[in-house]
N, C-alpha and C positions, 0 to 999 in steps of 0.2 A: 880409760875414759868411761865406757858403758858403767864400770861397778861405782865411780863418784856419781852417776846420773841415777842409776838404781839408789844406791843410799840417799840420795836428796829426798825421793819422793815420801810425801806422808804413808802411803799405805806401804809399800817395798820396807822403809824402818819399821814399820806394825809388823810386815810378815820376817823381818830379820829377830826381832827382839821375841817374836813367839817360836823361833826355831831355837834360837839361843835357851830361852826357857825350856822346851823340850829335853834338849841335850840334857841341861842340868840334870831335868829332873829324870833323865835316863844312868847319869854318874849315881845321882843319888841310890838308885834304887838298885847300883850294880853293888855300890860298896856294900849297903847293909843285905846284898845276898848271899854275898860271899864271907864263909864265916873263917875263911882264913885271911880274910881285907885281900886289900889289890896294890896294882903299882898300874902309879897312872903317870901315861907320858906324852906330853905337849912338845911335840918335834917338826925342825923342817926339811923338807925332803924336796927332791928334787923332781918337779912338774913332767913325768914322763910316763908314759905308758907300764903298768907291774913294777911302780917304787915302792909302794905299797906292800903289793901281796911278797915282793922279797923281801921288807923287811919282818912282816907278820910271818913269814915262811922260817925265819932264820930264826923267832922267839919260839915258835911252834917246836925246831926241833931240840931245843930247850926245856920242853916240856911244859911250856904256859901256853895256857887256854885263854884265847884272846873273847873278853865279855862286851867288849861295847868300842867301834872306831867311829869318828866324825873327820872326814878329810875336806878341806875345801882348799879353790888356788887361792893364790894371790896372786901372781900373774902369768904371764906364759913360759917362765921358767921354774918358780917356785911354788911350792904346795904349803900347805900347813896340815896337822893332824893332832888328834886327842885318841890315845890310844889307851885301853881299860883289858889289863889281863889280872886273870886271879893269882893274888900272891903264891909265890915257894918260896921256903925257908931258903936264902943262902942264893937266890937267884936275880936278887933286884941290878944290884953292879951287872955282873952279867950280862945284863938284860942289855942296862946303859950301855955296856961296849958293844954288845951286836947290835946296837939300833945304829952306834957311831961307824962302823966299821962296814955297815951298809949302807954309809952314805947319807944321814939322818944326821942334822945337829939340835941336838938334846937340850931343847929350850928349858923345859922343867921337868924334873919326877919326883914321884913321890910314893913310899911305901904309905899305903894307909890301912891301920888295922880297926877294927871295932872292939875293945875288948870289952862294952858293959853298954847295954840299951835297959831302958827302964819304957813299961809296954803299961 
């Protein structure tokens, strides 16, 4: 109920849609830092106290370096997440199953590489 009442109001959508732009423009600026690209994952997880930091824990010991998370609920059971590690070769599947296997279902991912900017 509270989150349909917050999104009604005029200003709560002003400060939604300028959080939303942020984010972006935080992916943007992960991808072109990493000059090996990233693998970026929109997953939903379960609304509990450290679903998070286990599933972050369980790519860490994988050897990805996690660049950028945004976690918000949905409601008092489910979470949503936007999750930004810097690519390894040979690591994205991987990645997919430990995010699955911790409980995470893997709404989207995505290898993204930068192979050419013109400056």
């Amino acid at each position: 109920m509270s989150a349909i009442r917050f999104a009604n109001s005029p200003e709560s959508l002003s400060t939604i849609l300028g959080e939303v732009s942020n984010v972006f423009g935080h992916v943007y600026r992960s991808i072109l830092a990493s000059p090996s690209g990233v693998f970026i994952f929109f997953i939903a997880l379960p609304n509990r106290p450290g679903a998070l930091a286990r599933l972050a824990s369980s790519l860490a010991e994988l050897g990805l370096n996690l660049v950028l998370t945004y976690l918000y609920t949905v409601s008092e059971d489910l979470a949503m997440a936007l999750l930004i590690y810097e690519a390894k070769d040979g690591l994205f599947e991987k990645a997919v199953d430990e995010l699955r296997k911790g409980g995470a279902v893997v709404r989207e991912a995505y290898e993204v590489k930068v192979t050419r900017s013109i400056k």
